[in-house]
N, C-alpha and C positions, 0 to 999 in steps of 0.2 A: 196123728201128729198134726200140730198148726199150721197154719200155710206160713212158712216161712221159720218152722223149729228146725235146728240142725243135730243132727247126732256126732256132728265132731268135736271136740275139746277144744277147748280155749285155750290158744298157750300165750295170749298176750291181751292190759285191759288198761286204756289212759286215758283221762280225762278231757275234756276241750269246754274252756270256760264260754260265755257267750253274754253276749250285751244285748243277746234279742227274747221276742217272748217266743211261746210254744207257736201261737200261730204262723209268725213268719219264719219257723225255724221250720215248720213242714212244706215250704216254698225250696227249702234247700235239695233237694234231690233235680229238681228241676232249673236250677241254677246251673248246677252242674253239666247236666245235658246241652245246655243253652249256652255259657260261656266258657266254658273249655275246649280248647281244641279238641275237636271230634269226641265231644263227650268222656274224653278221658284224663286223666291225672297227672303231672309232669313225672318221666321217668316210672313211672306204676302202669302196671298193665291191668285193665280194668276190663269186665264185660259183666251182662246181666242184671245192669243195675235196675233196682225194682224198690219201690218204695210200698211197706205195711204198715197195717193198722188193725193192730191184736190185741190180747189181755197182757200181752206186755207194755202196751204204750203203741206212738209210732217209731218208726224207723225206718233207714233204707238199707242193702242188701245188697252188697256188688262180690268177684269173685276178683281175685287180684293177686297182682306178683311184683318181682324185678323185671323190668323191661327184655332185659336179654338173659335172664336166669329159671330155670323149671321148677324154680320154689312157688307154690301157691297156696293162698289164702281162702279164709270167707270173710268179709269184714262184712260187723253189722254197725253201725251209728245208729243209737237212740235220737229222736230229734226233740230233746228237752233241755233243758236248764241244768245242770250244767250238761255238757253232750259225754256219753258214754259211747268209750269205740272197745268194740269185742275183734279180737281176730282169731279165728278159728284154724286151724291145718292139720292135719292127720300126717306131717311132715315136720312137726312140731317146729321150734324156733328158731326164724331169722333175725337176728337182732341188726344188722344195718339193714334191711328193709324196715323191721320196726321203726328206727328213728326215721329213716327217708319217710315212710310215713305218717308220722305222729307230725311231722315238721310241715311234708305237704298238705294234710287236711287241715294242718294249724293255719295257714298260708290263705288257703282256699275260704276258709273259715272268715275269714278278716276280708277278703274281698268281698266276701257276702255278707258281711256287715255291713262297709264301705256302702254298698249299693244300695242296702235296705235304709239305711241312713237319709237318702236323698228322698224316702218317701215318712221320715219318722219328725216328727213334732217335739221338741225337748222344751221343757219347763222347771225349773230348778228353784228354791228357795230355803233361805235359812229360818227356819225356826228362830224365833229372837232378833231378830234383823227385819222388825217392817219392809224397810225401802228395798229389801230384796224380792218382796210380794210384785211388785212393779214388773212390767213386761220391758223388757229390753236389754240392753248390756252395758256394762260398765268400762270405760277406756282409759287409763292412765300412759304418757308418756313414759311416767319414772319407771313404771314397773315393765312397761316396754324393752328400756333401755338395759335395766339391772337384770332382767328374768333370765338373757341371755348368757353371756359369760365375759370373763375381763375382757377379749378382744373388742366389742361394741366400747368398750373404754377407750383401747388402743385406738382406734379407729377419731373418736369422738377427743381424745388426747393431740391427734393430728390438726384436725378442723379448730378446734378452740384455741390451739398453738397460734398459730398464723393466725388468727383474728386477733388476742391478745397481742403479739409481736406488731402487728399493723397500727393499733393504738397506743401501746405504749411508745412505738416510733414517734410517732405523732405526737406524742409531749414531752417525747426529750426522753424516758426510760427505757429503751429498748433495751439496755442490761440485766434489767430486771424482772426481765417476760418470763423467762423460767421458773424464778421462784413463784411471782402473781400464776402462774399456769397450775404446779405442781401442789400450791395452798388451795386451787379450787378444786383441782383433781381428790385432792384428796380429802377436802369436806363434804365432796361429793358420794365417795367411799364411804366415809363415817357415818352418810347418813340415807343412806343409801336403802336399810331397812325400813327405816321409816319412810321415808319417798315414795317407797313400794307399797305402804300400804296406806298414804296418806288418804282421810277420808272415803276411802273401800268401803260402802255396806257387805262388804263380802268379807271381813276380818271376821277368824275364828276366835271366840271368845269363853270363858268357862260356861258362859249361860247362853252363846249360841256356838255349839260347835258339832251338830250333824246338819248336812248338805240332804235335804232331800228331793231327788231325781224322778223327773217324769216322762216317761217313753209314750210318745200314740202316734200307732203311726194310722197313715191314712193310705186309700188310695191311689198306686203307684202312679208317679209322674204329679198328681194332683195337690201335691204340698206347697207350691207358690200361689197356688188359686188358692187353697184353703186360707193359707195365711193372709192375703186379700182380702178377701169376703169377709172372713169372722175376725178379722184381729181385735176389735173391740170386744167378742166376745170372749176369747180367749184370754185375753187381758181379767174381765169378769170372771173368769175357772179360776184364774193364777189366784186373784186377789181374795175369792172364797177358801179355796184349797191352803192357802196360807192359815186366812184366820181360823179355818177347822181344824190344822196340823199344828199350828205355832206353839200350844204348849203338850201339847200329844203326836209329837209326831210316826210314834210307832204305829198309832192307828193307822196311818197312810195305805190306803192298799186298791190295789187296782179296782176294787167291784165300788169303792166310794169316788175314786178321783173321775170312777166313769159315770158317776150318778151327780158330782159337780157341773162334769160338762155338759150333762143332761140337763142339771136346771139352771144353765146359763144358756140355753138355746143351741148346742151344738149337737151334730149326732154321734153316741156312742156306744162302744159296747164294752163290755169287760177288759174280753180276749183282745182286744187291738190298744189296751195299756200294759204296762209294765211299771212296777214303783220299786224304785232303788234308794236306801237309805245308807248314807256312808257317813262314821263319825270320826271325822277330820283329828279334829283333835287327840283325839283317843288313841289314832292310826299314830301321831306324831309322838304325841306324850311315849306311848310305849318303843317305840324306836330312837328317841332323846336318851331313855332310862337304858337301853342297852347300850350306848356311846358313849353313857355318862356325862350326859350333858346338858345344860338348863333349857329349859322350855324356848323354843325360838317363837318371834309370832307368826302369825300363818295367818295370807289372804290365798284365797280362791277366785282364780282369776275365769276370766270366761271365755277366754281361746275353745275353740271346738279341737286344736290338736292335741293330743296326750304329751303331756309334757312337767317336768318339774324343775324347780331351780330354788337355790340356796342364796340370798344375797346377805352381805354386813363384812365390817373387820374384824369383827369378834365372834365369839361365841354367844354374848352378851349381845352383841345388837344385830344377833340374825332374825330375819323374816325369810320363811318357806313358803314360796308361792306353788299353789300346784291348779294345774288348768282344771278344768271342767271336765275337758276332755278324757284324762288321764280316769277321772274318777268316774265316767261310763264304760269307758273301754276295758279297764283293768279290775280283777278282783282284789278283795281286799288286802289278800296276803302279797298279790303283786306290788301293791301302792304302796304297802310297807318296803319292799327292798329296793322301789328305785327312792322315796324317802330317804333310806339308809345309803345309798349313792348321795346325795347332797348333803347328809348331816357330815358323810365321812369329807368332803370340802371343807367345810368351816373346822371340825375337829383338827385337820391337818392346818390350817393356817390356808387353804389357796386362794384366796384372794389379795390375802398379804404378798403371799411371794408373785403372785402375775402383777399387782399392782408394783410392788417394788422392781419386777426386772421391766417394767414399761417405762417409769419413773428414770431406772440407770441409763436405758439405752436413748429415753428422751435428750439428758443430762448429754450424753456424750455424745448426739446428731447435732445439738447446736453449740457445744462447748470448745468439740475436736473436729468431729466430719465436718462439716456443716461447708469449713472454707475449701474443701478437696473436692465434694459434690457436685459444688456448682462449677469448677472446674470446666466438665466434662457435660456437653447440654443432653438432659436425660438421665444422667446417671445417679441423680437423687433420685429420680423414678423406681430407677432399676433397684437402689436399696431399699425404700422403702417398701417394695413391693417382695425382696427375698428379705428382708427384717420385718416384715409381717409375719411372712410363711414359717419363718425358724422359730416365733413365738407360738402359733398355731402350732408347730411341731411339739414345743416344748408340752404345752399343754395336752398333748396325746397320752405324755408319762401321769399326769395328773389326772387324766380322766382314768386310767388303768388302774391307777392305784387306788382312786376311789370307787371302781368296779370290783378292785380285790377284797377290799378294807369292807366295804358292806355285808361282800359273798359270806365273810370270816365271821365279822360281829354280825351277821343275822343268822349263820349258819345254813345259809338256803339258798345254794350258788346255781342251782337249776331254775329253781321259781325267779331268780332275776335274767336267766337267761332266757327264760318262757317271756319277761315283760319284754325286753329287747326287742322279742321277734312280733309280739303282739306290737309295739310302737312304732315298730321300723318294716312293717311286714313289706310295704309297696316297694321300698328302698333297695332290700334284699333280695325279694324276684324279680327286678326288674331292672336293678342296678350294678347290684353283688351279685348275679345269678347264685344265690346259696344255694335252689337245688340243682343247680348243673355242677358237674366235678372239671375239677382244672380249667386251665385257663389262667394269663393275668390279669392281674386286679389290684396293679399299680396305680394304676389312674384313681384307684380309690383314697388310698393312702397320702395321693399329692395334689387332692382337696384343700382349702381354706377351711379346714374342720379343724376344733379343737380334739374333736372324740377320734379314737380308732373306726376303720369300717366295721360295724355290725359283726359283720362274720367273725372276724376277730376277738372282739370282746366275747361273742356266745361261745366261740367252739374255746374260749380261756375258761369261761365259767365251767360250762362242762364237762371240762377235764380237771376241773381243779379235785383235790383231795383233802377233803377235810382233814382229817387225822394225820396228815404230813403239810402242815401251809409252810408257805415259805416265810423264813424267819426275818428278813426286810423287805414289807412289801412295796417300796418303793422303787429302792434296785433293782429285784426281781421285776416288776412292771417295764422300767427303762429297757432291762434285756430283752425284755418279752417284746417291746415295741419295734425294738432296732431290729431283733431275729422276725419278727413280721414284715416289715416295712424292707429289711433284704430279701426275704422270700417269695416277697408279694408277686414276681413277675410268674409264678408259676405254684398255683396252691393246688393242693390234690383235693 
């Protein structure tokens, strides 16, 4: 038998996507020994961990349970693309252990990205987009502003108010600051897609619309020197690598992008690239067609956080901006449902309606409140700041229901509960304790977030049932929110 074959049976076999290549994924067994509390797993009891290198590939090899429960495992991880986890028991199956585990390696997973990250080089370019060949990053205010959600309105509704209100004082209109306020708010809205992608080399277009991604990492800690030293060089890879992909990009593959950096003076090897080709539009187009809905435009913005957003007042004049980040970290089937989380915003109107309940309550702070406020010194404070918080609330029903609406029209309410955790992983152990049981996690809920906490949206998705959805998923969300948001001082 091999060093390291088992004769016990598999009663359990799941996936873990990964944004790194093979070489730095065989670094992962010793990540674990190194930053884990005493080399061990949250809530999993772990021993014997040993890492092989067989005719099955590599892997590592730990023995494992519930912390205070006699059930035990053999868990093996493959350490490849995507990662294979086997659980083995001659006690056959624990299914809350399984997800407490599938959730904790997912967890641990993403940390040791996080880290590997700090030593990895990323290089991006559109195909059909020269000025994307270019080394550096692209910065828009508008798309700053819009990529967010209507609150950055609310907020930027406030400031522009009183600036307004101060000049038109000043020449005799002060009656009329509202209307001048609420025509720019709202040509601002209108146009707002556009704003977002004004002048973007990074707009996805029919004849440039795959993103192609380059991972090298370097020697750990040595990624600010590197970038130092060669950046002229590197500049030289980008600009080769461009003109040799630009109308082939499928060619793209790690043994040439390594022989790029090679004849632009850098040193490289194969194994220390990774090339990732994502086609943006493709990912959108077929997620528009399941919503039935027209083509939005789409920039790619160059944030390193995973992130996506929907702006416009129509249908018609939406722009989907999706980071950078999103399109390293997530696999392709994930980008399609958090996609389908913003298309289902535009589909429902939500912009209209947060734009319009900003617009009413503006209307009635300087119409009605306005002479009772001042009243009281501070007490416009005090509104403004719980007629923030009640708009952020509202907006928790709108993020649910486009949590729900996606799970429904993409049919795939775990692959968007898997992006959640993949997006929000740092947030969840370290905020939401997800894998700790009980406790409150009020403080999470009475955030200046528009979103529910994490925990929330994942354990709604994973309970959802296809074959019985709830027949308004709006109402159904609002109840979901309230019965969260009352139970939050004690979740099991």
């Amino acid at each position: 038998m091999e060093q390291g074959e088992l004769s016990q049976q598999i009663v359990h076999t799941f996936i873990i996507g990964t944004e790194l290549s093979h070489a730095q994924l065989l670094n992962f067994p010793n990540f674990i020994r190194e930053h884990m509390a005493f080399g061990q797993l949250p809530g999993v009891r772990m021993a014997d961990l040993e890492a092989y290198a067989s005719s099955q590939g590599h892997y590592m090899e730990f023995r494992s349970g519930p912390e205070r429960e006699p059930y035990e495992c053999t868990v093996r991880v493959y350490l490849e693309r995507p990662m294979k986890v086997e659980m083995r028991s001659e006690s056959g199956r624990d299914e809350d252990f399984q997800r407490h585990l599938e959730n904790v390696l997912l967890m641990v997973v993403q940390f040791f990205e996080e880290q590997a990250r700090t030593s990895t080089l990323y290089i991006a370019f559109l195909p059909g987009s020269p000025r994307t060949a270019r080394l550096g990053r692209s910065f828009s205010l508008f798309r700053a502003i819009f990529s967010g959600n209507m609150m950055t309105l609310f907020l930027l509704s406030i400031i522009i108010g009183v600036f307004i209100l101060s000049i038109m004082s000043v020449l005799g209109y002060a009656e009329y600051a509202p209307f001048v306020l609420i025509a720019l708010l709202l040509s601002l809205v209108l146009s707002a897609g556009k704003l977002s992608s004004l002048r973007s080399p990074w707009r996805i277009t029919p004849t440039a619309g795959e993103v192609v991604i380059v991972q090298h990492q370097v020697p750990e800690g040595m990624l600010p020197m590197y970038v130092g030293e060669f950046r002229d060089r590197i500049a030289a890879a980008k600009q080769r690598a461009y003109e040799m992909f630009k109308d082939r990009p499928a060619d793209a593959s790690r043994e040439k992008i390594a022989e790029v950096f090679r004849d632009s003076g850098l040193p490289a090897k194969p194994e220390d690239f990774l090339v990732k080709r994502v086609d943006v539009r493709a990912i959108v187009e077929r997620v528009a067609k399941r919503f039935e809905m027209p083509m939005p435009a789409i920039v790619v913005s160059q944030d390193a956080r995973p992130n996506a957003a929907a702006t416009g007042f129509t249908k018609r004049l939406a722009t989907v901006i999706v980071t950078m980040g999103l399109l390293v970290q997530l696999e392709e089937e994930e980008v399609e449902v958090v996609i389908g989380h913003e298309l289902s915003h535009l589909r429902s109107g939500d912009p209209i309606v947060l734009f319009s309940l900003i617009v009413a309550e503006y209307l009635l702070r300087v119409t009605v409140l306005w002479q009772f406020l001042v009243i009281i010194p501070g007490l416009w404070l005090l509104y403004i700041f719980g007629v923030f918080w009640a708009i952020f609330f509202f907006g928790k029903f709108l993020e649910s229901r486009a949590d729900l609406e996606a799970a429904l029209v993409m049919r795939k309410p775990k692959v968007m509960a898997g992006s959640l955790k993949k997006i929000g992983f740092r947030r969840l152990v370290l905020m939401e304790r997800f894998l700790e049981p009980g406790g409150s996690r009020l403080g999470e809920w009475v955030k200046f977030d528009p979103h529910p906490p994490l925990y929330f949206r994942i354990q709604r998705l994973e309970s959802l049932d296809l074959d019985n959805p709830p027949r308004h998923p709006f109402l159904s969300s609002v109840r979901a929110v309230l019965s969260g948001f009352v139970s939050s001082r004690n979740v099991p």
